[in-house]
Structures are given as structure tokens and as C-alpha cells.
C-alpha positions as CSV (number, residue, x, y, z in Angstrom):
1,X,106.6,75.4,85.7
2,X,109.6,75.4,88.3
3,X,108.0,77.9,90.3
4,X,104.6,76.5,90.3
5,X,106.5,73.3,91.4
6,X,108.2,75.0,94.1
7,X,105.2,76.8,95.2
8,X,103.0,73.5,95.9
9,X,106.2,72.4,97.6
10,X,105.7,75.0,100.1
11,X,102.1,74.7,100.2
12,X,101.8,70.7,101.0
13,X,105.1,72.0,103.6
14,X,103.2,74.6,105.6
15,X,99.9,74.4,108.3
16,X,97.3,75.3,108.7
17,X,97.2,78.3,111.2
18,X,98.3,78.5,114.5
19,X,95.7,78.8,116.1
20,X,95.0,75.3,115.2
21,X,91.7,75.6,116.1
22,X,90.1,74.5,113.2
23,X,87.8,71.2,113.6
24,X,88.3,68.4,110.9
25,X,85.9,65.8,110.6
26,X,86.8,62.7,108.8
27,X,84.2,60.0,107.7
28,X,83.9,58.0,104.3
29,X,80.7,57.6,102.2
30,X,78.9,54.5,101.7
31,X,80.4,54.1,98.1
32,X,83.8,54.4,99.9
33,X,84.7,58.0,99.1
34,X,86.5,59.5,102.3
35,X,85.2,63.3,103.1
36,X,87.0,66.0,105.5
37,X,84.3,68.9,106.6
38,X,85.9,72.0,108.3
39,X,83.3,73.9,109.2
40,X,83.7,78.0,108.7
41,X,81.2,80.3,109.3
42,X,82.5,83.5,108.8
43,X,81.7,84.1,105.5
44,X,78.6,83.0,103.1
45,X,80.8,80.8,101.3
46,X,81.6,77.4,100.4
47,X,84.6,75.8,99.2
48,X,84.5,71.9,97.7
49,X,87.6,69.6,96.2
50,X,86.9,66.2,95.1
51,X,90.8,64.9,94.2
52,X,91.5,61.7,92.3
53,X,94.7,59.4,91.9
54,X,94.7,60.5,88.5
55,X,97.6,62.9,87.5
56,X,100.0,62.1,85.3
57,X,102.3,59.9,86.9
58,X,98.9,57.4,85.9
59,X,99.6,57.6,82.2
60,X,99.2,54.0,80.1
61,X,102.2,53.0,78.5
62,X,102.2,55.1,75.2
63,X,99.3,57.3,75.8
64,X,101.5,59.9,77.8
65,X,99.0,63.2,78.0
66,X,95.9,60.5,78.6
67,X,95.5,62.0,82.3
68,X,96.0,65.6,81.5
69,X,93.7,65.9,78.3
70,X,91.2,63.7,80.5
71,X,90.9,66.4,83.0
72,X,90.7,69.3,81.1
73,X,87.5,67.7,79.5
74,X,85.3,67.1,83.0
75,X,84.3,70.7,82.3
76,X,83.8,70.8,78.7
77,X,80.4,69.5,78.4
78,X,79.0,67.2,80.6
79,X,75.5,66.0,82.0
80,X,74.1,67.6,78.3
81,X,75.3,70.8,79.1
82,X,77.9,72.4,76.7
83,X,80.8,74.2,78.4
84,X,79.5,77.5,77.0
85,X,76.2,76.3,79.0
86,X,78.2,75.5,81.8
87,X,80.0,78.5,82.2
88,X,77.1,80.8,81.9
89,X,75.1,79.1,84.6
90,X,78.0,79.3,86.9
91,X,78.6,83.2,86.0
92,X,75.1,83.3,86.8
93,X,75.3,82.5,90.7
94,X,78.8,83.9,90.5
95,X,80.5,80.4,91.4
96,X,83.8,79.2,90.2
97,X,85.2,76.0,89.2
98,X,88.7,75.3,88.9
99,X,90.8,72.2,89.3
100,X,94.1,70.9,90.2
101,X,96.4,69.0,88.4
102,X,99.9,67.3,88.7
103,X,102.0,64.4,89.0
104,X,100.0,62.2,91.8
105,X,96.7,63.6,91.6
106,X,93.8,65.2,89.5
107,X,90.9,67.4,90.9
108,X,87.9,69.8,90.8
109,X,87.1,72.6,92.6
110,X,84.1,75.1,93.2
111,X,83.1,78.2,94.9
112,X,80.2,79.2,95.6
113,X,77.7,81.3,97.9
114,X,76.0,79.1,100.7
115,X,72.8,80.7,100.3
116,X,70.7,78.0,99.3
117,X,69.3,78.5,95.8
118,X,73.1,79.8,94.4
119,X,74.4,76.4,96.1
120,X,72.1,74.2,94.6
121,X,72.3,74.9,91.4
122,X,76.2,75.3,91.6
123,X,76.5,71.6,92.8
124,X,74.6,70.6,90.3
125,X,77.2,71.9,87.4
126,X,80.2,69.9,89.8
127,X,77.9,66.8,90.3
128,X,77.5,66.8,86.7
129,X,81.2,67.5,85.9
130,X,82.4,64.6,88.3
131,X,79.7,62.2,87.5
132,X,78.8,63.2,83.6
133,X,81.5,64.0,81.6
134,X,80.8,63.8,77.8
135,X,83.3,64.2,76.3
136,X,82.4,65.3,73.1
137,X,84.1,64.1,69.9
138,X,84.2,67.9,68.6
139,X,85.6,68.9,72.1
140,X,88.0,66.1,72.3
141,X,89.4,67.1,69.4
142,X,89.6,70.9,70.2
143,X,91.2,70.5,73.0
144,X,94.1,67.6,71.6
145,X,95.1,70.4,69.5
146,X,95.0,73.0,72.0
147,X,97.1,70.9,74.3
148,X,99.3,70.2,71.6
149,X,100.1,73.4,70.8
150,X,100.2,74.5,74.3
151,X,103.4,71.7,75.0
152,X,105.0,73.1,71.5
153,X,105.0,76.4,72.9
154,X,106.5,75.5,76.0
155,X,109.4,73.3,74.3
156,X,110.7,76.6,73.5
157,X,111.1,77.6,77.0
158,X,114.4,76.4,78.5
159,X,112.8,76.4,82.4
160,X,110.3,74.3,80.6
161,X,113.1,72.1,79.2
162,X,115.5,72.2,82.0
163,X,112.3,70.5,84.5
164,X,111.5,67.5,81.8
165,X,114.8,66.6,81.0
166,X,115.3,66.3,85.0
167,X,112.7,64.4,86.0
168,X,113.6,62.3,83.3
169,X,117.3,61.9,84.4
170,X,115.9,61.7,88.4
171,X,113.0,58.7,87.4
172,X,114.1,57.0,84.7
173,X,111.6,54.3,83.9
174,X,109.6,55.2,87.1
175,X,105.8,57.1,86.4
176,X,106.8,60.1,87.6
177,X,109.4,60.5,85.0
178,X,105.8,61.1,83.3
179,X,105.6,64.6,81.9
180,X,102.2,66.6,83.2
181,X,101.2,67.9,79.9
182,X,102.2,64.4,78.0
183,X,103.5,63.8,74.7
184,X,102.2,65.5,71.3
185,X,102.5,62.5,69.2
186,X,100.9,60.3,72.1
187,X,98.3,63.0,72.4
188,X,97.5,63.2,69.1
189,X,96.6,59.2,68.9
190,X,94.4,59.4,71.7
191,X,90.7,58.8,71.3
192,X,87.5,59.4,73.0
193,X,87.1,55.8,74.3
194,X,90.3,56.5,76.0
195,X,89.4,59.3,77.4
196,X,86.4,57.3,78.9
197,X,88.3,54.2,80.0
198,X,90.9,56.9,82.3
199,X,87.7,58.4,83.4
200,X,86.2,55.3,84.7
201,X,89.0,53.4,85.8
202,X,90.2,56.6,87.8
203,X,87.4,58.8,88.8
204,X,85.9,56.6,91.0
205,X,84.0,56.9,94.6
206,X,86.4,54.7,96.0
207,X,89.3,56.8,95.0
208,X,87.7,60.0,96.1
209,X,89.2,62.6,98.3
210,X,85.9,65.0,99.1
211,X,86.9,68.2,101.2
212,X,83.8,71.2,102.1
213,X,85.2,73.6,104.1
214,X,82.3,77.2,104.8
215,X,79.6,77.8,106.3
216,X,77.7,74.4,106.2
217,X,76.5,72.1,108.8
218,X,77.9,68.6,109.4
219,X,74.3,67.1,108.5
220,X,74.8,69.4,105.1
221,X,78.2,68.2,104.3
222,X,77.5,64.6,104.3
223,X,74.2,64.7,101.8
224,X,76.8,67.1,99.8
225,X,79.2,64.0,100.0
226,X,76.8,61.5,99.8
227,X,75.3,63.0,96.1
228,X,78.9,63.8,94.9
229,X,79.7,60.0,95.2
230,X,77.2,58.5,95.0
231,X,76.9,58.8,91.1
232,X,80.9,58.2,90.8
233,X,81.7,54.6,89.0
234,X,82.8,52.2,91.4
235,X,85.7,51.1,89.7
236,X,88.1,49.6,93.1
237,X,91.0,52.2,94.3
238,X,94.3,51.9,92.1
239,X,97.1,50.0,93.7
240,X,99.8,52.6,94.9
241,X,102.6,53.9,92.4
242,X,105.9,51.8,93.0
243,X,108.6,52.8,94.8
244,X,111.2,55.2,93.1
245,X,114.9,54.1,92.6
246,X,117.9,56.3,93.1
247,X,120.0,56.6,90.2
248,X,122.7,54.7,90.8
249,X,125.5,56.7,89.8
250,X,125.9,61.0,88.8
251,X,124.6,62.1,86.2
252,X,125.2,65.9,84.0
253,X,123.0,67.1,80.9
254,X,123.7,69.6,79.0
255,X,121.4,71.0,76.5
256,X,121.6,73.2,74.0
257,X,119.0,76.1,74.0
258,X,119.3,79.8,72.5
259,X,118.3,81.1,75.9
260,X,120.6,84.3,77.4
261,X,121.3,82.6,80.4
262,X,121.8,78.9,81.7
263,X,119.1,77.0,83.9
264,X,121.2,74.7,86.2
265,X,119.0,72.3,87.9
266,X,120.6,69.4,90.7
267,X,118.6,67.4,92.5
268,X,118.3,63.8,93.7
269,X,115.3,61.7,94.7
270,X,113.9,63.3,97.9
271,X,110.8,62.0,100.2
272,X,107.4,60.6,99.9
273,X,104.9,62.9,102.1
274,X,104.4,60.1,104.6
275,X,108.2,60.5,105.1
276,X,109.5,60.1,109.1
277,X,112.2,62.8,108.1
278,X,109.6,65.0,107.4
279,X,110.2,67.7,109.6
280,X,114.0,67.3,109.7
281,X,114.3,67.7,106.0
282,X,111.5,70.5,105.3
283,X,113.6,72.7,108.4
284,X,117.0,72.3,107.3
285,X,116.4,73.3,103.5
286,X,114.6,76.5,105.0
287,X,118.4,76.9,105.9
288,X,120.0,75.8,102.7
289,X,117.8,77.3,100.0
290,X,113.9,77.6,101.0
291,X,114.2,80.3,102.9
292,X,115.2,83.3,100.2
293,X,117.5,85.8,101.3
294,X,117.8,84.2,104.9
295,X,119.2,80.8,102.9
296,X,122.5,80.1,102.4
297,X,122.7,79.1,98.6
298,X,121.7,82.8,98.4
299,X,124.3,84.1,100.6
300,X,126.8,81.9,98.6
301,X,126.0,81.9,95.3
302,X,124.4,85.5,94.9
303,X,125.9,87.8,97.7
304,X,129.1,86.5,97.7
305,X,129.7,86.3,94.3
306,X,127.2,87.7,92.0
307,X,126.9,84.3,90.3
308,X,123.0,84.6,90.2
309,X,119.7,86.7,91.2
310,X,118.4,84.2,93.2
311,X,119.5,80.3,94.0
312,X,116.5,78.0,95.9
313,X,115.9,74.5,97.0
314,X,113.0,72.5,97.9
315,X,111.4,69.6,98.3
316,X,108.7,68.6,96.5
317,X,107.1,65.4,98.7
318,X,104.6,63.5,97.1
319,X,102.6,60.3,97.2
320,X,105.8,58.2,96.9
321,X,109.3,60.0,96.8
322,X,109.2,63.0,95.1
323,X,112.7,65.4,94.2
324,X,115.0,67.2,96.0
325,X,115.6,70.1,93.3
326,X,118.4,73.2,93.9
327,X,118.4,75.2,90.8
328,X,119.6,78.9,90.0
329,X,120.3,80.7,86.7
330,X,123.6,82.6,85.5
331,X,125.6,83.8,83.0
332,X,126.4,81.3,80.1
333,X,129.8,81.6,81.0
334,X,129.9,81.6,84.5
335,X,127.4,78.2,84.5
336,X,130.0,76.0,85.2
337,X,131.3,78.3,88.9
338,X,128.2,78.9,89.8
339,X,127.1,75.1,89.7
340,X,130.7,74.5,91.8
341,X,129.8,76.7,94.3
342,X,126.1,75.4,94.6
343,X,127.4,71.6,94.9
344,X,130.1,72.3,97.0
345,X,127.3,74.5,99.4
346,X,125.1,71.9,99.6
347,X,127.9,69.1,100.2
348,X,128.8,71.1,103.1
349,X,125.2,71.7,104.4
350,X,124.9,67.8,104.0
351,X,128.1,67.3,105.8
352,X,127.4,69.9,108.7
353,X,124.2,71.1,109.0
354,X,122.9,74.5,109.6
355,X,124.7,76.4,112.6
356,X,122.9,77.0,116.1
357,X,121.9,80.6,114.8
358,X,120.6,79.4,111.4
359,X,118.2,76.8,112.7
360,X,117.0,79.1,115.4
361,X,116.0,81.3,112.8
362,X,114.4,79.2,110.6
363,X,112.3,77.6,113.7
364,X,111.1,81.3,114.4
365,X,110.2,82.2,110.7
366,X,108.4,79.0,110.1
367,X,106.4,79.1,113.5
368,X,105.8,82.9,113.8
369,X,104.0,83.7,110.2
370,X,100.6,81.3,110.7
371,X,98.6,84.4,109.6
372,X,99.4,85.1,106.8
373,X,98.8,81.3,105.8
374,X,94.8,81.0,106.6
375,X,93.7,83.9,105.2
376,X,90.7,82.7,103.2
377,X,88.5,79.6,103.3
378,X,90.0,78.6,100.0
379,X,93.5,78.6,101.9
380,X,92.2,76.2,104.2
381,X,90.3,73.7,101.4
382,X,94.0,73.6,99.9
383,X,95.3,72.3,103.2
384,X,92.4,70.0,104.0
385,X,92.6,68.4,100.7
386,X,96.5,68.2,100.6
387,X,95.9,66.2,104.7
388,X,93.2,64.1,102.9
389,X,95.0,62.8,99.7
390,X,97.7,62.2,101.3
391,X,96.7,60.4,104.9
392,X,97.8,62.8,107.0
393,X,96.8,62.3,110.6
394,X,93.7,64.5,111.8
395,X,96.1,66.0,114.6
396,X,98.8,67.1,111.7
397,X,98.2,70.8,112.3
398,X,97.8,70.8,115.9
399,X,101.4,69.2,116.4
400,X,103.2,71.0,113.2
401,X,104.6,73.7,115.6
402,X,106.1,71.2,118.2
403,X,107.6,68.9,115.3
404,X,109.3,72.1,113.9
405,X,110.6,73.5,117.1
406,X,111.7,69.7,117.5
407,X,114.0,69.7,114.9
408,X,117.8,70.0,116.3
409,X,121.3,70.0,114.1
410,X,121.4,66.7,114.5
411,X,118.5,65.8,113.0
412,X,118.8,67.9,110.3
413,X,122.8,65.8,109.7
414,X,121.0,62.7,110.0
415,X,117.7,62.9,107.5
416,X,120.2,64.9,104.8
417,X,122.6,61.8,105.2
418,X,120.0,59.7,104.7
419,X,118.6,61.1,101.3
420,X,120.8,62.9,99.9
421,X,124.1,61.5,98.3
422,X,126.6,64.8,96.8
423,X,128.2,62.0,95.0
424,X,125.1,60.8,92.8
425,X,123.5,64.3,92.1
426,X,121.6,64.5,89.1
427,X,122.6,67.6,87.0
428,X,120.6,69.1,84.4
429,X,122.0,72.2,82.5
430,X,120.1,74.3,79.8
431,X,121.5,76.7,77.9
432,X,123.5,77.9,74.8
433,X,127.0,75.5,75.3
434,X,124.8,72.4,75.4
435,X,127.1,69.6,75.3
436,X,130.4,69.4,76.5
């Protein structure tokens, strides 16, 4: 789960291409969803998202897993079509439906050849799947205990255990304290009027995020838009998460866990994706742990001492502030000098910066491997829907490369000042000591 974490941090943190010569078209359906259409016509293909505030940070008091369970159901029958039915006719025209799914937001992919008849009829399995869901009580219930089990399962993994017990020491009382997968005993209450309530009250045209990027016209992508909405309820766009709080003062959690190593995880509350410091913040931790052997928590904590096989950091921006998060794994009894030497890096990252040499680096690894980050159309839809959810401006990927090369030590000093206090890190350590 760390890793998937600190993958979509680098994914909402990177452009598009350098080229930057991909079009996107922004407009907003008469039911108020808002659509962005980059058109591709290289290959017969074409890639939709429709994204939803809906993830878990939108849990109801005491129903924690209501979002998650809710999403892994759009798929499981809807519009009368059982999920067996709606499998085989994808397999049929060899399209694909996946989805996303995480603290902010909820979605639902699909692939799919643009030659006409394999199009049409996969659309119709997504229109039904967005607009249709049924829920079915035999499903429902399937799929509680699967979840369930799945979340019992992963209480046994300390990674697993390090990450809740952090967010939960990092958000306190905030939403995003909210655990993706939810809450066996909450699941296990939930029912299927629940399910439909979440479903109406978040799945709606108004809070729609549509993105099409293939080979399509912009006449096709608006009907495409126009049908996926138009049978969306129209419940009004949720009011915006509020604002985390820093914790006031340090915290350090130790856990017990029969694992061979310990999972040391620091953090504090980081930046929203909106966040001015942006670019100042996303360059400098390319320096400090983001940027793998180049880094210097690696150089620090590995080279130098052996402490660990690898030592990251990252930001993980979202909606409203997401975390900062530096986390490594050692030696049970070497946890407590490894965690030393990653504090006391970082407190001197914060109070320096990166060096002349260490920026210019990072400025030319960030800016010279475009390429290898628009390689497929499903790449790009990634991108466009990450710009779209979040409000990115239109011109985001044509300045990226100018706001990176932008970024000076100063800057760097400055933004780290601003977030992140070494004095009220949050601490999180798994393994077999536990408790102090």
C-alpha cells in the first residue's frame, strides 16, 4: 500500500510529455459534468475516466468502508446485467474496465477499440455501470465478506499497519485519517440502502470529472459526454473536505508486530495539489528522498551506513493537504539509528537545502525523461484526469518544464520552512519492540 501511495505520488507529480503538444479541450455538460477531450489518433483506441468525489475520505460517521464497498459494486451487476454478463460482453469486444480508488476520489475506467460497433456496445456496459448500478442483495453481501476478509488479511502486514496507524497519528479527527478499505465491524453493518444513498448523493453529473482521450472527434466526445451524464442523478456537488490541522506537538508509535524488520514511517502534513509551493517542494524532495539512488536519505542512511536497502520520501498532494511521508525499513535493532540519522537528514535538508550540484541534477532528471512518461494513451487519460479532478490549469503541462527549472535553493529553504516543522514530526514505528 506504501508503494502504491508513493507511486500516485509521482504520477499526480510528473507531465505530461515534453513535447507538450497535446491539445486539451475543456467544456462541461448541460447536467454540469465538466469533460477534458485529448484527441489521439495514433492508435484505434479509446480511453474514458469518469472520477467522483467519492473515496474514502467521504465516509459517514460509523460507516467507514461505505465508499470503498460502494465502488467495488458499480461493476457487479448493473442495468440487469449480472457481472458474469458484464464481463463476458466486454471480453467479447476485448474492452476493459477498471477503476480507481483512494482517499479524495472514486472512478471508472474503460478501454476499448474505436471502431464503431466494439465502442458502442462497450459504452453501453460503462453507461450502465455509472448510471445503473444494482446492487444486488446477494452481491452486496459477497462482496462485505470479501472486503472483510481482504482488510483481515492485510492487518497482518506491518507495511499495512505502519500506513493506518500514520494517517491516523498525521489526521486525527480529519477524513483523511479515514482508512481506504474501511472498517470490518462498520462494513459488516452496512446495508444496501446505504450503498444506494453513497451512490446517489456522490455519483452525480455535477460531481463528474469525464476525460476521452483516442482516436475520436470533438463532435464524438461530447455526445460520449453528453449520454455518460446525462443519466447521472443530479444530486448538487459536495462541499469541499475541510482543512487539515497540524498536530500540534511530536508524536512516536510504536507497535508491536512479529515482522523480521522495523517499518519506520515520519511524516507531517504536506500540501494540497492546488499548493503555490508546488514546484519548490516536489524538486527539493527529488533531492532528499524521491529521487532513489541520486537522493540523499539514500546516500545517508544506506551507503553510508548500511542502516537500510532503500530510504524514500514523497509527497502525496491531494485535494486538501495530503502527507509528507519519509519511511525506510532496518534491522530491529538498529530501528532506533536508523530513524536518528533519517530525522537528523531531513532536519538538515530543511535547514539548508539541496547544494548547487544536487538541484542541478534533479532539474535535469526531472526535465530530460518526458518519454518515457507518455508512452500509451492510457498514460495520458491518467494525466488528464489527475489535471481535471483536481483544477489544474489547461496550460499546466506546457509550463511544468519552466516551473521546474525555476526552482532555486532558495525556494526549496523557503517552501520546506514553511511545511515542514523537524520538531512536530509524526513517528510511526512497526515492528517486534513495540512499545517503549
Amino acid at each position: 500500500m506504501r508503494i502504491e501511495r508513493f507511486l500516485t505520488a509521482v504520477l499526480l507529480s510528473l507531465p505530461l510529455s515534453a513535447q507538450a503538444a497535446l491539445a486539451i479541450q475543456h467544456w462541461q455538460t448541460p447536467q454540469g459534468a465538466r469533460v477534458y477531450f485529448a484527441e489521439s489518433r495514433e492508435l484505434p483506441m479509446l480511453d474514458v475516466s469518469v472520477d467522483f468525489p467519492a473515496g474514502s475520505a467521504r465516509d459517514p460517521a460509523g460507516k467507514a468502508g461505505l465508499a470503498r464497498l460502494t465502488h467495488g459494486l458499480l461493476d457487479q451487476g448493473a442495468g440487469g446485467l449480472s457481472d458474469t454478463a458484464i464481463a463476458h460482453r466486454l471480453a467479447d469486444v476485448g474492452a476493459v474496465l477498471g477503476g480507481t480508488f483512494d482517499r479524495d476520489r472514486a472512478g471508472v475506467t474503460l478501454r476499448t477499440l474505436s471502431s464503431a460497433p466494439e465502442k458502442a456496445r462497450a459504452l453501453d456496459i460503462l453507461t450502465r455501470v455509472l448510471q445503473k448500478p444494482d446492487f444486488p442483495q446477494a452481491v452486496v453481501q459477497r462482496e462485505k465478506k470479501r472486503l472483510v476478509a481482504a482488510i483481515r488479511e492485510a492487518e497482518a502486514d506491518p507495511g499495512t499497519v505502519a500506513d493506518k496507524a500514520f494517517y491516523q497519528a498525521l489526521y486525527g479527527a480529519h477524513p483523511y485519517a479515514h482508512d481506504e478499505a474501511g472498517e470490518p465491524a462498520a462494513i459488516e453493518r452496512l446495508t444496501r440502502g446505504d450503498l444506494q444513498a453513497f451512490y446517489r448523493a456522490h455519483y452525480s453529473a455535477p460531481n463528474a470529472v469525464i476525460s476521452l482521450v483516442g482516436d475520436l472527434s470533438r463532435e464524438e466526445a461530447e455526445a460520449i459526454a453528453a449520454r455518460l451524464a446525462a443519466g447521472l442523478s443530479t444530486a448538487p456537488a459536495l462541499p469541499p473536505l475541510p482543512q487539515p490541522v497540524a498536530p500540534a506537538a511530536a508524536s512516536d508509535t510504536r507497535i508491536a508486530h512479529p515482522s523480521a524488520q522495523s517499518h519506520v514511517l515520519v511524516g507531517a502534513l504536506g500540501m494540497a495539489r492546488s499548493d503555490p509551493d508546488y514546484f519548490a517542494l516536489f524538486v527539493g524532495n527529488y533531492v532528499l528522498g524521491g529521487g532513489g539512488f541520486d537522493s540523499r536519505l539514500m546516500r545517508e542512511v544506506r551507503d553510508k551506513r548500511g542502516y537500510a536497502y532503500s530510504a524514500y520520501s514523497y509527497f502525496l498532494p491531494m485535494r486538501e493537504a495530503g502527507p509528507f511521508q519519509l519511511g525506510l525499513q532496518t534491522k530491529l535493532e538498529q530501528t532506533d539509528d536508523a530513524l536518528a540519522v533519517a530525522r537528523d537528514t531531513l532536519r538538515e535538508f530543511i535547514a539548508d537545502g539541496p547544494s548547487e550540484a544536487e538541484l542541478a541534477q534533479a532539474k535535469a532528471n526531472l526535465t530530460g525523461g518526458f518519454p518515457l512518461r507518455i508512452d500509451s494513451n492510457r498514460k495520458i487519460l491518467d494525466y488528464l484526469a489527475a489535471i481535471g479532478f483536481y483544477r489544474l490549469p489547461l496550460d499546466y503541462l506546457d509550463t511544468w518544464i519552466g516551473q521546474v527549472e525555476a526552482v532555486d535553493i532558495a525556494a526549496v529553504r523557503a517552501a520546506f520552512a514553511r511545511r515542514i516543522d523537524p520538531d512536530r514530526l509524526v513517528t510511526v514505528v512497526v515492528g517486534a519492540g513495540g512499545a517503549r
